[in-house]
C-alpha positions in Angstrom: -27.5 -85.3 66.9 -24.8 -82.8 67.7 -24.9 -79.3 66.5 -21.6 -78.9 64.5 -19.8 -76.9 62.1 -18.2 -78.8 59.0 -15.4 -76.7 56.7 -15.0 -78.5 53.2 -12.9 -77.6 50.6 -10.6 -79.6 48.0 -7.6 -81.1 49.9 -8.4 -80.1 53.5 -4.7 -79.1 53.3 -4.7 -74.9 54.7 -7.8 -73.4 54.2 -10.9 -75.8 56.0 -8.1 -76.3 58.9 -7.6 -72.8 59.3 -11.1 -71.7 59.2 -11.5 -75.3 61.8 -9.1 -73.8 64.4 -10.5 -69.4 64.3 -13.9 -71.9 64.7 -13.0 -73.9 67.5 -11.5 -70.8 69.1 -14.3 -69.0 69.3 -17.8 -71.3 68.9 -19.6 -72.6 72.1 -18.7 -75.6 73.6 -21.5 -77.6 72.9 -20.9 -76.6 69.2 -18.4 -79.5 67.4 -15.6 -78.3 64.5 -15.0 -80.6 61.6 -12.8 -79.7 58.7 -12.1 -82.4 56.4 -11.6 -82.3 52.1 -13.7 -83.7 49.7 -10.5 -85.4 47.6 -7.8 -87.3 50.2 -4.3 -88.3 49.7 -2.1 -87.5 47.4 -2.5 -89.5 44.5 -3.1 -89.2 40.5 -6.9 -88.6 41.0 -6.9 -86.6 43.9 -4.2 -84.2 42.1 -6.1 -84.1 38.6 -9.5 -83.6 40.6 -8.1 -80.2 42.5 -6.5 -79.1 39.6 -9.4 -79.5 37.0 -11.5 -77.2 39.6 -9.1 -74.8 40.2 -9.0 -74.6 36.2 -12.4 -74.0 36.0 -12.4 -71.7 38.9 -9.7 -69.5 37.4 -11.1 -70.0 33.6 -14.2 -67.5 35.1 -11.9 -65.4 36.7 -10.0 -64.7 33.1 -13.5 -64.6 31.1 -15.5 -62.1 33.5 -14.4 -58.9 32.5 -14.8 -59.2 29.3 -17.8 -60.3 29.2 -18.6 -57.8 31.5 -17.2 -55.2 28.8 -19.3 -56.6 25.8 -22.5 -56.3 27.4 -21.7 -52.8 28.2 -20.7 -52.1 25.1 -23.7 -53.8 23.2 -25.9 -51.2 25.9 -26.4 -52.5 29.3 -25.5 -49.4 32.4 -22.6 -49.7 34.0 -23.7 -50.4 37.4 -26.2 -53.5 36.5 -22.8 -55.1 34.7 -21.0 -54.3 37.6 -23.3 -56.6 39.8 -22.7 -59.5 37.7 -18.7 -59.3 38.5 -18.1 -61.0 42.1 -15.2 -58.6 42.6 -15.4 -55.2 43.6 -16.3 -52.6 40.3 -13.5 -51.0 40.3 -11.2 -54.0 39.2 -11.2 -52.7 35.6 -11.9 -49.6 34.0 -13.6 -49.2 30.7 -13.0 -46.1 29.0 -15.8 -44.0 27.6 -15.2 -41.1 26.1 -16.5 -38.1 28.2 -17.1 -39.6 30.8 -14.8 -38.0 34.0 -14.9 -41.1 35.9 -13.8 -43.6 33.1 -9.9 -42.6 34.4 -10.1 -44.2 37.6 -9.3 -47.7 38.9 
């Protein structure tokens, strides 16, 4: 079996060709590249599948910090909250009164 290197992601239309071609530019040549989607074409179901996952990708995006925000607020420390986001801390302030650091971003 060939050792290989396989980049998914929804259309195969930028991203798993890019990420292919830095690959094949710097793996081994006994290691094989593949990119390839997991929804083909351009057609109804194709279309509604990509869009219904980037929907619920960006649906967590929107509902993060403030979820983040209420379990601080109902007690939990600031950096333990901060380790459930996936983007850096510093993406939103919440302001506490007193505290000097509350006034950065």
């Amino acid at each position: 079996m060939p050792k290989g290197i396989l980049f998914l992601c929804v259309a195969n239309s930028a991203r798993s060709q890019m990420a292919g071609g830095i690959a094949r530019s710097i793996a081994p040549a006994d290691i094989k590249v593949w990119s390839a989607g997991f929804v083909g074409g351009n057609n109804l179901m194709s279309n509604f599948i990509a869009a219904f996952v980037g929907m619920l990708w960006y649906f967590a995006i929107l509902t993060e910090i403030p979820i983040v925000e209420m379990l601080m607020r109902l007690g939990m420390g600031k950096r333990p909250a901060w380790a459930l986001l996936p983007g850096r801390p510093g993406a939103f302030a919440v302001r506490h009164p007193g505290d000097p650091q509350s006034h950065r971003h």
